[in-house]
Structure formats: C-alpha cells, structure tokens
Steps between C-alpha positions, in 0.01 A plus 500: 500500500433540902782500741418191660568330170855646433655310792328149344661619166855567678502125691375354154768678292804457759419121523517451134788703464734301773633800710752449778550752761699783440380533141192721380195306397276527214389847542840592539677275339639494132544883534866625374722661712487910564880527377376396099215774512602677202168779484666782415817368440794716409778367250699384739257260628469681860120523593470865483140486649155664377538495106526830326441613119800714336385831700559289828092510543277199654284507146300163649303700795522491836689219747225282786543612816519235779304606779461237757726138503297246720716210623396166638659201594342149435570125480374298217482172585734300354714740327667766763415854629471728277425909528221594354513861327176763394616819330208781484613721259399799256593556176325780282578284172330190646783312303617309779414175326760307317782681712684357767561547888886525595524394863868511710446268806738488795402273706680373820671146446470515131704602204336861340322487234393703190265374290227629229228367474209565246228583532303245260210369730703228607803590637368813635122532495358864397150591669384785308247631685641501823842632376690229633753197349542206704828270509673302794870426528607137706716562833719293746266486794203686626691700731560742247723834513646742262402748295349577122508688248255541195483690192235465228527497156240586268448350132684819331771449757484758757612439820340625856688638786669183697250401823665415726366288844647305793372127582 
C-alpha cells in the first residue's frame, strides 16, 4: 500500500463510520482506553507495566524503540481535521504487529485523552519495511496545539520508552 492511498482509505473509512469532531476516527477509533491495559497486570489490577516471568525477567525479547514521531495536520473534507501520526520505530523482535500504540494527547481546547489503539492494519496501519505504523486522531480545529505522548506495544506486550513531542 503507497502513502498516497492511506489518506483515500482514512476519508473512506471516517465517512462510513459517522465521526463527529472531537472523537477519533477509524484508525483511531474503537481502541480501549489506556486505564484497562492490563499487560502485565499485578493482582490488584494496577498496570504494573512491561510483563515479567516469576524471576521478574522480560522472557518475550526486547521492547520497539520509537525513534522519530512525525505529526501533520489535515482536513478531510467533510469530516473535520484530524492529526495525522507516522511512528518510525525499531524493534529487534520485529513483533510489532498485532500490538497496539498508546497515545496521551493534550491538546489545547479539548478534553485529554488516552486511548489504545491497535495496531491491526486498520486502526493503525503497520509498514514493515519502512518501520513505521500509521494512525490519525480527529481534532477541534486546524489550529492545533498541545502536546503527545506515544508508547508502543509490541505483540508479546512490551512497552517502549514514552515519546514524547510538542504540536
């Protein structure tokens, strides 16, 4: 799949999923909030982070790395403005696939929001050979200003370092 066909895909999917502003589209939409991540869980429920075997090892591999967060802010006609995100990452287990991308948005003039969103070539898109996953989150207005934060999750649940970048 090329770039220039992921943007058709997003206006196709948002239009026949009947966003309104303020809420995440397709890509980013049906995700569950961060607070009910339960990978590596302890008994009382509390998200204890990276899982761990009974010797308080990582025995799936190694976390991704995020290193570069590319942000850009377009209107799709007919549904609202949206901010389009490309993660380049590295991960040594190439088991990015199948896991998720938790993103913390703070955005001026809108309520913050936490939200996880898989990474199922749909909600997120995975590009394999150019180490990057594609996704884009709906705003108020083009005039857009805040901050994000990202973490990515791989398929055995490890979690990178949060990246954190301004808007």
């Amino acid at each position: 799949m090329t770039r220039q066909t992921i943007p058709l895909l997003l206006i196709a999917a948002a239009l026949s999923s009947g966003c309104r502003y303020g809420e995440v589209l397709a890509f980013g939409g049906g995700g569950k909030p961060a607070d009910t991540d339960t990978a590596g869980g302890s008994s009382t429920g509390d998200d204890t982070g990276t899982p761990t075997d009974d010797t308080g090892d990582t025995p799936w591999g190694a976390a991704p790395s995020i290193l570069n967060l590319q942000t850009d802010v377009e209107e799709y006609p007919d549904i609202s403005w949206v901010v389009e995100l490309t993660v380049t990452y590295t991960d040594p287990d190439d088991d990015v696939e199948g896991g998720a991308v938790e993103l913390t948005a703070l955005i001026d003039g809108q309520d913050p929001m936490e939200i996880t969103v898989p990474i199922d070539g749909s909600q997120a898109i995975h590009d394999r050979d150019d180490g990057t996953i594609f996704l884009a989150v709906a705003v108020n207005d083009g005039d857009v200003s805040g901050s994000l934060t990202v973490v990515l999750v791989d398929s055995a649940g490890l979690k990178s370092e949060p990246y954190e970048q301004a808007l």
